[in-house]
Backbone as numpy.savetxt, mean C-alpha at the origin, in Angstrom:
# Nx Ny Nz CAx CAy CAz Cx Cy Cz
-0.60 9.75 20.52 -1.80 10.02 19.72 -1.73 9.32 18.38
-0.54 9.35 17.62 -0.57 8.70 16.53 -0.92 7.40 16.21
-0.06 6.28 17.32 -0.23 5.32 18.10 -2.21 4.68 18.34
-2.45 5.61 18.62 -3.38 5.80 18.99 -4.42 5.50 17.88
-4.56 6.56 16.76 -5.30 6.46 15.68 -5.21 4.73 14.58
-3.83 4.67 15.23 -3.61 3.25 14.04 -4.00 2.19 15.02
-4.21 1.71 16.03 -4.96 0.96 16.53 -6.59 1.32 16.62
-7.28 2.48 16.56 -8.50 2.52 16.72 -8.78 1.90 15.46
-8.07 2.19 14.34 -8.00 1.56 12.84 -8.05 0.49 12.84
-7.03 -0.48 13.64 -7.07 -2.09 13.50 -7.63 -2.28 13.84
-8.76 -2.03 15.56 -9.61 -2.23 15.71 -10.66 -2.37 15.14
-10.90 -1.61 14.73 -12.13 -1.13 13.62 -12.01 -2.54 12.46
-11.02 -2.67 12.00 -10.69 -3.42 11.06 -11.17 -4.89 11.39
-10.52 -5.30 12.72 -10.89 -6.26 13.14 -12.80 -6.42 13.84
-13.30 -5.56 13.45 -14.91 -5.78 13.64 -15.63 -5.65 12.53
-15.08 -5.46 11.03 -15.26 -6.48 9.48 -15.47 -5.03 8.94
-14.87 -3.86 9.27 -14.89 -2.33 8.52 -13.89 -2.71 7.75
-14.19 -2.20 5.97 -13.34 -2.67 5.57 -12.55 -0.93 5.30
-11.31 -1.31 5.34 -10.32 -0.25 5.16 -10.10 0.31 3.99
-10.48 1.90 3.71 -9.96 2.20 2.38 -8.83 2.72 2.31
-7.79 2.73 1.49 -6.39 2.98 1.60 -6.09 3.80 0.26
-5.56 5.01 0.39 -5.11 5.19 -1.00 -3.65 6.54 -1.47
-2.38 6.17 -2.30 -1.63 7.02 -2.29 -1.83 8.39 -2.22
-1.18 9.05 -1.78 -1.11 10.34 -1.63 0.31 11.29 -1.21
0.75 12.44 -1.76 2.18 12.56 -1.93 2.01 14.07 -1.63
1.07 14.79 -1.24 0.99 15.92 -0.87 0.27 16.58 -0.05
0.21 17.79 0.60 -0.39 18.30 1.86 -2.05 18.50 1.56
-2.04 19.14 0.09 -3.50 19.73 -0.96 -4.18 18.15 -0.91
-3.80 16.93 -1.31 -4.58 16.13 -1.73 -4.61 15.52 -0.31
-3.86 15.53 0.82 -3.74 15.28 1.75 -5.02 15.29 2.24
-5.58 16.69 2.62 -6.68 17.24 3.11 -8.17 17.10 2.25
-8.22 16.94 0.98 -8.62 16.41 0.35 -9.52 14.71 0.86
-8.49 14.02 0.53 -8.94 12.71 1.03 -9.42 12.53 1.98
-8.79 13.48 3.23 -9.01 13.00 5.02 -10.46 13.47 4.68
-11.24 14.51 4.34 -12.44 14.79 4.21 -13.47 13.87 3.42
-12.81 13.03 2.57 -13.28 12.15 1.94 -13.64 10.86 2.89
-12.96 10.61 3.91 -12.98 10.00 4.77 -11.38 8.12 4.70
-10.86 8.69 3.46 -9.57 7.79 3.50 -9.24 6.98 4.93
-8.66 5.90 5.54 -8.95 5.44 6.09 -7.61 5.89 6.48
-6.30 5.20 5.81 -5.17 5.49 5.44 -4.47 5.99 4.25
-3.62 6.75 4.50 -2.73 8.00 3.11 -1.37 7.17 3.11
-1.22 6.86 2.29 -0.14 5.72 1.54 0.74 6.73 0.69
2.04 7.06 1.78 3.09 7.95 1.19 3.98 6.70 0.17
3.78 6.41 -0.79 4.51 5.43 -1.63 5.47 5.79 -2.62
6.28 4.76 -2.43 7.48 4.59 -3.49 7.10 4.94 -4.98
5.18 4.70 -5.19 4.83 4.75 -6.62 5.51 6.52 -7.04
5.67 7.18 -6.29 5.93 8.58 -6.32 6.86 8.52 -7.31
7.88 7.69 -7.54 8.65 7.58 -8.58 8.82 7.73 -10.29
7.15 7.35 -10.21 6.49 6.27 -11.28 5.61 8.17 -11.11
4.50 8.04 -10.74 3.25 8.93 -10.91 3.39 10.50 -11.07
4.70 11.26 -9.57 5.30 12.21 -9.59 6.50 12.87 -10.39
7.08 11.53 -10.16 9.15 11.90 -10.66 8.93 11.78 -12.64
7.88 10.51 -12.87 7.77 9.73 -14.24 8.58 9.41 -14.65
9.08 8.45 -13.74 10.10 6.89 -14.49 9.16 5.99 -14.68
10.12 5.32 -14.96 8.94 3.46 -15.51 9.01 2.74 -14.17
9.78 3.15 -12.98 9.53 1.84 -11.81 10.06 2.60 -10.91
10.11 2.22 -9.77 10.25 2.84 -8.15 11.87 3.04 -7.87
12.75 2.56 -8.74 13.76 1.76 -7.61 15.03 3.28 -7.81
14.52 4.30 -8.47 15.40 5.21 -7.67 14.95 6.38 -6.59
14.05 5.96 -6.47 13.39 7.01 -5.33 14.22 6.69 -3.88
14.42 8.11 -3.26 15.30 7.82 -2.18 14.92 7.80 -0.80
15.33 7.79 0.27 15.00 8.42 1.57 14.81 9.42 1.80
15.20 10.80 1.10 14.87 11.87 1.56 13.53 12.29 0.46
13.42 11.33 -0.53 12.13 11.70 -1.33 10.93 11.45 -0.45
11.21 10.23 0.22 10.32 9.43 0.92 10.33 10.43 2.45
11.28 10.74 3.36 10.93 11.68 3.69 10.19 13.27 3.48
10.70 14.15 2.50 9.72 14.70 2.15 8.51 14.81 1.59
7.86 13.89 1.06 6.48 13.65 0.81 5.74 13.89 2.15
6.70 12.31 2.94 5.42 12.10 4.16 5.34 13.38 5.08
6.65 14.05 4.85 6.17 15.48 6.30 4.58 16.30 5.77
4.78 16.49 4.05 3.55 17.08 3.50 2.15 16.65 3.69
2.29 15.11 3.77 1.05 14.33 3.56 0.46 14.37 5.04
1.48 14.19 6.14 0.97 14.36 7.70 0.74 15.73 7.86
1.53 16.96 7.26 0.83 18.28 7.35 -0.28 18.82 6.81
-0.86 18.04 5.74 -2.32 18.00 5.53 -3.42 17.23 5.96
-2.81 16.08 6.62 -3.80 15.63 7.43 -3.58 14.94 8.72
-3.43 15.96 9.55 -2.83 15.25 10.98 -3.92 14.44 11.90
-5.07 13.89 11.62 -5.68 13.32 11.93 -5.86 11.84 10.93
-5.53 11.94 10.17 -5.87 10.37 9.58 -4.21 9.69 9.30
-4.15 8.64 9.48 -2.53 7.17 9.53 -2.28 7.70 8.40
-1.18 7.84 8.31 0.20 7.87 7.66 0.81 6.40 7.47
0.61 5.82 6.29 1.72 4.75 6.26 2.56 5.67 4.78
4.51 5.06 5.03 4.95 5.56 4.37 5.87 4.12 3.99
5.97 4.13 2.34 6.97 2.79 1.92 8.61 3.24 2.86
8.74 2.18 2.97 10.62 2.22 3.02 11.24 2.01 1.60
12.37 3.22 1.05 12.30 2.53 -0.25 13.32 1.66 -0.63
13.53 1.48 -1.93 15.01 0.18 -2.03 15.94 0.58 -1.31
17.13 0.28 -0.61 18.26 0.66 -0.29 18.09 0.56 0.88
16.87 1.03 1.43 16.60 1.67 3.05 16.67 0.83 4.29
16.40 -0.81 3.71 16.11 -1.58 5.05 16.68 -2.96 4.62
16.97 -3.37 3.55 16.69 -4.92 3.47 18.52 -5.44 3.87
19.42 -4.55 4.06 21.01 -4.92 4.55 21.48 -4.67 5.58
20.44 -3.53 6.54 21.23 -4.15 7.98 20.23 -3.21 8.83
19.59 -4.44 9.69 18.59 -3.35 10.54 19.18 -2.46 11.22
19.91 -1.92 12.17 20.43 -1.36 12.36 19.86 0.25 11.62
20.78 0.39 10.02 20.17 0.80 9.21 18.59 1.46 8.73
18.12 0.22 8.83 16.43 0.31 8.56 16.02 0.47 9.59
16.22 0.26 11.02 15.72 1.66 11.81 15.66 2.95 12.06
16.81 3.52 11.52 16.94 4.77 11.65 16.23 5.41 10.35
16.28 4.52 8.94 15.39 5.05 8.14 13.53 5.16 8.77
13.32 3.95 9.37 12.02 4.13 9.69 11.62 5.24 10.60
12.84 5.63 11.89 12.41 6.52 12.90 12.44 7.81 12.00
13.29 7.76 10.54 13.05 9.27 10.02 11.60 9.65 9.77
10.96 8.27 8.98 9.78 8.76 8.63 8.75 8.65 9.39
9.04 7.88 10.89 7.81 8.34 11.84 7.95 9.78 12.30
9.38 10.79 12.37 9.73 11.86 12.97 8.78 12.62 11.60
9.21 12.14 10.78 8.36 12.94 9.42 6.99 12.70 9.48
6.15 12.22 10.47 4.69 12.07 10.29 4.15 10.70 10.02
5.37 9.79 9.71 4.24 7.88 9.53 3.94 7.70 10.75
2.73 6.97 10.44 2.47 5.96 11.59 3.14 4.65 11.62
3.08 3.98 10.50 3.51 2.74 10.71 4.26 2.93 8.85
5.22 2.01 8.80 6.05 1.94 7.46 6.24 0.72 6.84
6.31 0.90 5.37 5.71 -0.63 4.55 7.22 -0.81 4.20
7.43 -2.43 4.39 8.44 -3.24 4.06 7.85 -3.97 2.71
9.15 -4.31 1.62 8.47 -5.58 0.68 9.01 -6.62 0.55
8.53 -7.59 1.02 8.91 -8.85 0.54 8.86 -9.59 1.70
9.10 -11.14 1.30 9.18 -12.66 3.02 10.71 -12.38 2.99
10.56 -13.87 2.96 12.14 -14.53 3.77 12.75 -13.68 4.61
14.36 -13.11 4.12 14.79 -12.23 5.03 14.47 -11.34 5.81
13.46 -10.64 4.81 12.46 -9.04 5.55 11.52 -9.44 6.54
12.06 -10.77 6.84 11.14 -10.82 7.87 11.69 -10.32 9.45
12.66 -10.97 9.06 14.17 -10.47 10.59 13.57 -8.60 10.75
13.85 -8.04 9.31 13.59 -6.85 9.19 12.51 -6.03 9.92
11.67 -6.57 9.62 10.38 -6.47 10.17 10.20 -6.58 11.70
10.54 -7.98 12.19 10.27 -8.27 13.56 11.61 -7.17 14.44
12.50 -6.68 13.91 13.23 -5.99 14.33 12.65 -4.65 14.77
12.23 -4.12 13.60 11.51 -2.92 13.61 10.62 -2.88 14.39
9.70 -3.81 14.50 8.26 -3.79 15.33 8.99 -3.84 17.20
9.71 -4.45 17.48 10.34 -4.79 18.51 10.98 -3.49 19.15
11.29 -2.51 18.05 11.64 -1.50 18.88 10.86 -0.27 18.54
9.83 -0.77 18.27 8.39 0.26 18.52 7.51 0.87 17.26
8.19 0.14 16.10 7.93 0.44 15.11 6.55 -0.22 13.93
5.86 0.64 14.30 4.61 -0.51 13.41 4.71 -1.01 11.79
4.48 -1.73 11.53 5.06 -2.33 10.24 3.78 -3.26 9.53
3.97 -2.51 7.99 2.84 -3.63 7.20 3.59 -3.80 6.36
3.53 -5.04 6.26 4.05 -6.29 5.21 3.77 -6.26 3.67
4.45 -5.79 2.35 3.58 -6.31 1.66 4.63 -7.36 0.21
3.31 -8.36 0.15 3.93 -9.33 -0.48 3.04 -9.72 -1.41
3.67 -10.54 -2.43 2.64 -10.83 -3.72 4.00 -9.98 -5.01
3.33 -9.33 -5.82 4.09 -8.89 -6.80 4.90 -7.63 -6.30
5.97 -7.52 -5.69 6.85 -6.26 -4.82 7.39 -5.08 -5.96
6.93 -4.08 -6.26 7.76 -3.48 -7.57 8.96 -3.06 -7.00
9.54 -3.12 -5.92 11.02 -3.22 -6.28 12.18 -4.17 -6.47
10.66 -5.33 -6.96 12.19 -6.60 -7.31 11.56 -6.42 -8.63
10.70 -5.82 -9.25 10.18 -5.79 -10.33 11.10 -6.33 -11.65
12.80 -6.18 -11.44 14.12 -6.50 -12.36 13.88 -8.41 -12.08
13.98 -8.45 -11.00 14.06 -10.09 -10.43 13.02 -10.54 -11.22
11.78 -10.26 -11.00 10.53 -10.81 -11.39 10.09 -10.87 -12.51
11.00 -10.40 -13.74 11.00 -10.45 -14.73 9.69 -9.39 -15.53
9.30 -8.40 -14.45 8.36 -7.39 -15.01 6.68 -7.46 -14.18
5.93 -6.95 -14.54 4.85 -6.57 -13.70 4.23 -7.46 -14.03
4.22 -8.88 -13.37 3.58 -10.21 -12.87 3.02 -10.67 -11.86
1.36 -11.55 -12.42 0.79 -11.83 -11.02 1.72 -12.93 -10.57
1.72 -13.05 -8.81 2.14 -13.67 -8.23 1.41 -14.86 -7.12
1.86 -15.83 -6.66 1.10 -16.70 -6.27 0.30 -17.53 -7.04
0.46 -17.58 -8.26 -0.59 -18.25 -9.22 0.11 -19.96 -9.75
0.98 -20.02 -8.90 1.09 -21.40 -8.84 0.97 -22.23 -7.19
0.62 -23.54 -7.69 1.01 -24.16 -5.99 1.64 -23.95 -4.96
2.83 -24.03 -5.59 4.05 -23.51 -4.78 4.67 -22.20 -4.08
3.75 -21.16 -5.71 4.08 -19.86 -5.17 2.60 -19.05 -4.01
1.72 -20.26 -4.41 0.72 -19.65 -3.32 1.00 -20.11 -1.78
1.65 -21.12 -1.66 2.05 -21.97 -0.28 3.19 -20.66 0.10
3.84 -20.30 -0.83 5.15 -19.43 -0.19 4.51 -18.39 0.35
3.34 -17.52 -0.32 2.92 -16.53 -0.05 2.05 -17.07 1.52
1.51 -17.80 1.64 1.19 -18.12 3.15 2.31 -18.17 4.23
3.41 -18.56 3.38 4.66 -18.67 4.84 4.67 -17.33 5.27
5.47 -16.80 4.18 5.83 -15.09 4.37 4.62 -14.83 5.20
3.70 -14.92 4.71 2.35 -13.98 5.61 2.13 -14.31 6.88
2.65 -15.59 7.27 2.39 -16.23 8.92 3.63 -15.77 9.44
4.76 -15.90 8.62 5.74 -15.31 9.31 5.70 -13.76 9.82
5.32 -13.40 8.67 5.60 -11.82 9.32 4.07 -11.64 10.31
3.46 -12.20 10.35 2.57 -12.02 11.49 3.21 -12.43 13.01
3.96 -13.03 12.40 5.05 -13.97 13.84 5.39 -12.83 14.26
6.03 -11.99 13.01 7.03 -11.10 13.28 6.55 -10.14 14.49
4.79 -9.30 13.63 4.46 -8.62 14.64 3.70 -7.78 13.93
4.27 -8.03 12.40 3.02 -6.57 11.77 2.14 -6.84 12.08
1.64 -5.15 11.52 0.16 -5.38 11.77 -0.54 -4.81 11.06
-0.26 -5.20 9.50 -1.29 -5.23 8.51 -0.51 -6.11 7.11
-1.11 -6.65 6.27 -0.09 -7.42 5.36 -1.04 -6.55 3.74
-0.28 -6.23 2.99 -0.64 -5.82 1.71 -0.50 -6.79 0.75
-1.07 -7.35 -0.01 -1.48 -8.32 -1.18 -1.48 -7.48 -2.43
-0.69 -7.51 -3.47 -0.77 -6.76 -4.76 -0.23 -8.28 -5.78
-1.67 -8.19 -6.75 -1.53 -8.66 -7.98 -1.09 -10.46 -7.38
-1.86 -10.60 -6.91 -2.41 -11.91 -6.47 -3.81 -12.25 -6.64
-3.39 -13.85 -7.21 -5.40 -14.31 -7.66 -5.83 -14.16 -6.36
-7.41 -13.99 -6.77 -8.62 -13.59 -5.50 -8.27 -14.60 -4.38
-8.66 -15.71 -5.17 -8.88 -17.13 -4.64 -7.49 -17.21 -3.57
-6.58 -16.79 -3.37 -5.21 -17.36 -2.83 -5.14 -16.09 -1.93
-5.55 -14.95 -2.22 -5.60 -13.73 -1.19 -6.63 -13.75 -0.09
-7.86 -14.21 -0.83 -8.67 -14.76 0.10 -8.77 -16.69 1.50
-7.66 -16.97 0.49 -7.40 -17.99 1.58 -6.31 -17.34 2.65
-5.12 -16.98 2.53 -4.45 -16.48 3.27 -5.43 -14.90 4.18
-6.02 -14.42 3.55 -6.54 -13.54 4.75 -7.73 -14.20 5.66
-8.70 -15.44 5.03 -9.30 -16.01 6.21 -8.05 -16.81 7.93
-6.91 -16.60 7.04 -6.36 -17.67 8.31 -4.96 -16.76 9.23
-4.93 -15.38 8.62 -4.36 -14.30 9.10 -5.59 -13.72 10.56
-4.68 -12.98 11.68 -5.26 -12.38 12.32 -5.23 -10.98 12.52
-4.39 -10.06 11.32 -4.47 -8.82 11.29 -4.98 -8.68 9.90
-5.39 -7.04 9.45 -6.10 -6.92 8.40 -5.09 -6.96 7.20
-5.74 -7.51 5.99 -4.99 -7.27 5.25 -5.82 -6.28 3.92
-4.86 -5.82 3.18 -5.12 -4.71 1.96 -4.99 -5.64 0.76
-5.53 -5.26 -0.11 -5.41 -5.74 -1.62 -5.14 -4.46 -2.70
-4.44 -4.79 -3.48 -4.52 -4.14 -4.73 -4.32 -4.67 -5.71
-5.29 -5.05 -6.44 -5.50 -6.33 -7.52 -5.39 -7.50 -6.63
-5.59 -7.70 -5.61 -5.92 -9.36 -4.78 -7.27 -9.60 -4.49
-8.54 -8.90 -5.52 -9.51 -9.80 -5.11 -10.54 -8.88 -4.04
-11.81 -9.17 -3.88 -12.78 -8.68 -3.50 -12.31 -9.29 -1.47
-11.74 -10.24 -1.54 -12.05 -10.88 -0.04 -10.96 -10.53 0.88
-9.97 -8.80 0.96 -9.25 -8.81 1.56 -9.87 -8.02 2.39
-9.16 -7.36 3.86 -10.11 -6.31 4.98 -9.81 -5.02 4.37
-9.05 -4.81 3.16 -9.27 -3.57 2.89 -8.68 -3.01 1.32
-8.64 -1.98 0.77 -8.15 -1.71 -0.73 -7.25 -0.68 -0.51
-6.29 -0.41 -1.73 -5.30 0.47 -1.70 -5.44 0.64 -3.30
-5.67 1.71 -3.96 -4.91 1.99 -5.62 -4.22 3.42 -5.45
-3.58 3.58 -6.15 -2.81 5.06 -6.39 -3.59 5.83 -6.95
-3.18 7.01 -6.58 -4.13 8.14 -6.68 -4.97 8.45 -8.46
-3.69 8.88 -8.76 -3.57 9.04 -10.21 -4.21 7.68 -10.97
-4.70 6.64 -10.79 -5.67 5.83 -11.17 -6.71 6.24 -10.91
-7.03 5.93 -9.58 -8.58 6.66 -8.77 -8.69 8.26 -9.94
-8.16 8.40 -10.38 -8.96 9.71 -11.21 -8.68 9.71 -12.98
-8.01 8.33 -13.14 -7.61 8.05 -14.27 -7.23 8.94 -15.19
-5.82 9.65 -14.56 -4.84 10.39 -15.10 -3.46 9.83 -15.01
-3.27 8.82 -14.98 -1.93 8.38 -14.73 -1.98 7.52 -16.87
-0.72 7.76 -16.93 -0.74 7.31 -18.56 0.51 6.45 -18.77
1.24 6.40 -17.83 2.60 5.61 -18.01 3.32 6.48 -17.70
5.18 6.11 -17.46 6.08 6.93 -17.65 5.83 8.33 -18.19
6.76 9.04 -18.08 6.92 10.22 -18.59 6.99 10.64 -20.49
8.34 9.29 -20.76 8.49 8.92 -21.81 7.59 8.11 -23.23
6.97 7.61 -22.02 5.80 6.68 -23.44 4.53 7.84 -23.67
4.07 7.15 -24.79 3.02 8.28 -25.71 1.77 7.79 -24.43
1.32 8.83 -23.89 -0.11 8.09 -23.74 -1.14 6.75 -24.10
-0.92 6.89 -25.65 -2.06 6.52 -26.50 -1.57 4.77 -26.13
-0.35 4.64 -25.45 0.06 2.89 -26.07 -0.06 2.79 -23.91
-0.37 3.29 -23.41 -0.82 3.02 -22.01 -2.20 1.99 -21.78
-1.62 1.10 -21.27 -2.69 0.23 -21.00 -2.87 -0.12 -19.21
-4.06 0.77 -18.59 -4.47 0.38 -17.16 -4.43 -1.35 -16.49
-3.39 -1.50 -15.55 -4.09 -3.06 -14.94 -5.40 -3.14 -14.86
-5.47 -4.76 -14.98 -7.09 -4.89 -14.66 -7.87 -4.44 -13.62
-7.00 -4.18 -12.10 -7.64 -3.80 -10.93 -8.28 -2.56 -10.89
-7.35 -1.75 -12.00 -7.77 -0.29 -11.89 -9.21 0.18 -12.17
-9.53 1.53 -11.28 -10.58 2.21 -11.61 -11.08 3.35 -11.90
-11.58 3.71 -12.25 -11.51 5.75 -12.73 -12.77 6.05 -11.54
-12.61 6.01 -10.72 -14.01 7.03 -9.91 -14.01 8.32 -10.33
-13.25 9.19 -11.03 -13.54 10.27 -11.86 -14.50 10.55 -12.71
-14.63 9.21 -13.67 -15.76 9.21 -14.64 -17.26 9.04 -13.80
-17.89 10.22 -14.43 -19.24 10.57 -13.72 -19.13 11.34 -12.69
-18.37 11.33 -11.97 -18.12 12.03 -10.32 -17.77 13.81 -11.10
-18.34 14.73 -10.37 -18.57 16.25 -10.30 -17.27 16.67 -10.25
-16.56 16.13 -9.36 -15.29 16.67 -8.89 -14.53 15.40 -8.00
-13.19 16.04 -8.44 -12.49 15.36 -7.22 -12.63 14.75 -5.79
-13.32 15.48 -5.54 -13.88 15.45 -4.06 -14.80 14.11 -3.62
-15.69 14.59 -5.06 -16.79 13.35 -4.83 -16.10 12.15 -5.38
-15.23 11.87 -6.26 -14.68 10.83 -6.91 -14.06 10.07 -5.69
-13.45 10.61 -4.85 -12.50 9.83 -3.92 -13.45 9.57 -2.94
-14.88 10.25 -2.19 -15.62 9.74 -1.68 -16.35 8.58 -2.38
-16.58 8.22 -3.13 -17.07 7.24 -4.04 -16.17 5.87 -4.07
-14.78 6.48 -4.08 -14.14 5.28 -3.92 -13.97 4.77 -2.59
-14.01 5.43 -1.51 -14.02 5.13 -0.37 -15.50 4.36 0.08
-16.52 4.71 -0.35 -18.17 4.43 -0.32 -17.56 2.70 -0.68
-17.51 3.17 -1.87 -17.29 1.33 -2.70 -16.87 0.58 -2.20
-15.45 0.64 -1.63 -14.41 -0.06 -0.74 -15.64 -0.55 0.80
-15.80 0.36 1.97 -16.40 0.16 2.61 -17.70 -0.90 2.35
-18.55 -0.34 1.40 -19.76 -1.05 1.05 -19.31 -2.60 0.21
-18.16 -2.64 -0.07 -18.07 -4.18 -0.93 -18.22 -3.78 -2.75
-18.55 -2.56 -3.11 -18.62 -2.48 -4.29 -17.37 -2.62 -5.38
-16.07 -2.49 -4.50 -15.03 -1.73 -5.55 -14.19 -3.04 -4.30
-13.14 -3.73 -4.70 -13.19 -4.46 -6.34 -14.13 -5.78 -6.37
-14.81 -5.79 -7.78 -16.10 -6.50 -7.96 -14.89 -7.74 -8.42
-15.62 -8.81 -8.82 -14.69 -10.18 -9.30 -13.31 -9.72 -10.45
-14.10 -8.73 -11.30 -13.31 -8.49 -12.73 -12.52 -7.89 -12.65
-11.67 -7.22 -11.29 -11.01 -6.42 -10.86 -9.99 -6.88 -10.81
-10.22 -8.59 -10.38 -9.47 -9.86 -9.91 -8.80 -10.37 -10.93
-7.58 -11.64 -10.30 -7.05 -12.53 -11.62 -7.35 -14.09 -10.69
């Protein structure tokens, strides 16, 4: 059955529905969204950052990442479950990163997000091979966020937009079957998803991907930074959006963002880099 729901999804995807996607880390907001009509509930690593309030992902563990997703599939056992794999979990020996992934399909994912090309690609085609559905995501990865020298768009050169097409053909080689784009220009997200054959997500990549993803705590523009910084010196990425402002309630805010996404409204050009 699970199986089941995430292909009626790609399907769907693949007849130009565009996919709304958005974090979620609990059973309450769980149920919430599925009524909203969320497409997919994105158990994410951001949990680190939004829930725990550090400044970046990279100590969140497996059993964090397991307990979220059992909550998020116990509030909504009808709508996909994707859950991140987090640092540590997959990128040194599949072997390894299968048994992390079968935890969090036993915990309720449908399919589980890898980050990054090159190597993760082995990773990937491994996983998918032994039954495991897998979305890709590449562009700015926050857990190399140390490597990358901080929260930078990616692909915005020649070279780094050609790389971002390998990775993306590759791991289509591999087998996923969905690729995530974060904080990539429009223009380069939208070339690589015309020449992809599964859907892909954006977050900050631009109006022309098959579908959107932001974290929750944006979508209601309560997220302020870390735990540690003052509010007042918090500054939102450009992609972000408050569907809170104006919206009655919660309820209607996340239907609104889902409306937008579907209809083409949300993200408009300025959303973009």
């Amino acid at each position: 059955m699970r199986i089941s729901m995430l292909d009626t999804l790609l399907h769907r995807a693949t007849l130009g529905e565009k996919i709304a996607m958005l974090t979620c880390y609990d059973a309450s907001f769980a149920k919430v969204m599925a009524l909203a009509g969320v497409d997919i509930l994105l158990v994410g690593d951001s949990l680190g950052m939004v829930m725990q309030g550090a400044a970046n992902t990279l100590h969140v563990t497996m059993t964090d990442m397991v307990y979220h997703t059992r909550m998020v599939a116990a509030g909504a056992p009808n709508t996909v479950v994707m859950a991140d794999m987090p640092i540590g979990s997959y990128e040194h020996d599949h072997v390894e990163a299968l048994a992390n992934a079968q935890a969090l399909r036993q915990a309720g994912a449908h399919i589980v997000k890898l980050e990054g090309g090159g190597a993760i690609v082995h990773t990937a085609q491994y996983l998918v091979a032994h039954g495991i559905p897998v979305c890709a995501h590449l562009g700015f990865t926050p857990q190399s966020v140390v490597q990358l020298g901080g929260y930078k768009i990616q692909g915005n050169t020649d070279a780094g937009a050609k790389q971002l097409m390998v990775d993306a053909l590759a791991m289509v080689d591999a087998g996923v079957s969905m690729v995530l784009f974060e904080m990539v220009p429009s223009h380069v997200a939208q070339h690589i998803t015309q020449a992809l054959p599964v859907p892909t997500i954006g977050i900050g990549a631009g109006p022309a991907c098959g579908g959107q993803v932001l974290v929750l705590q944006d979508v209601l523009g309560i997220y302020s930074g870390p735990a540690a910084q003052a509010p007042e010196t918090y500054k939102a990425p450009r992609f972000v959006h408050n569907f809170l402002a104006g919206a009655s309630s919660i309820q209607q805010a996340l239907t609104a963002y889902v409306q937008a996404v579907k209809q083409g409204q949300y993200p408009t050009p300025s959303h973009g880099y």
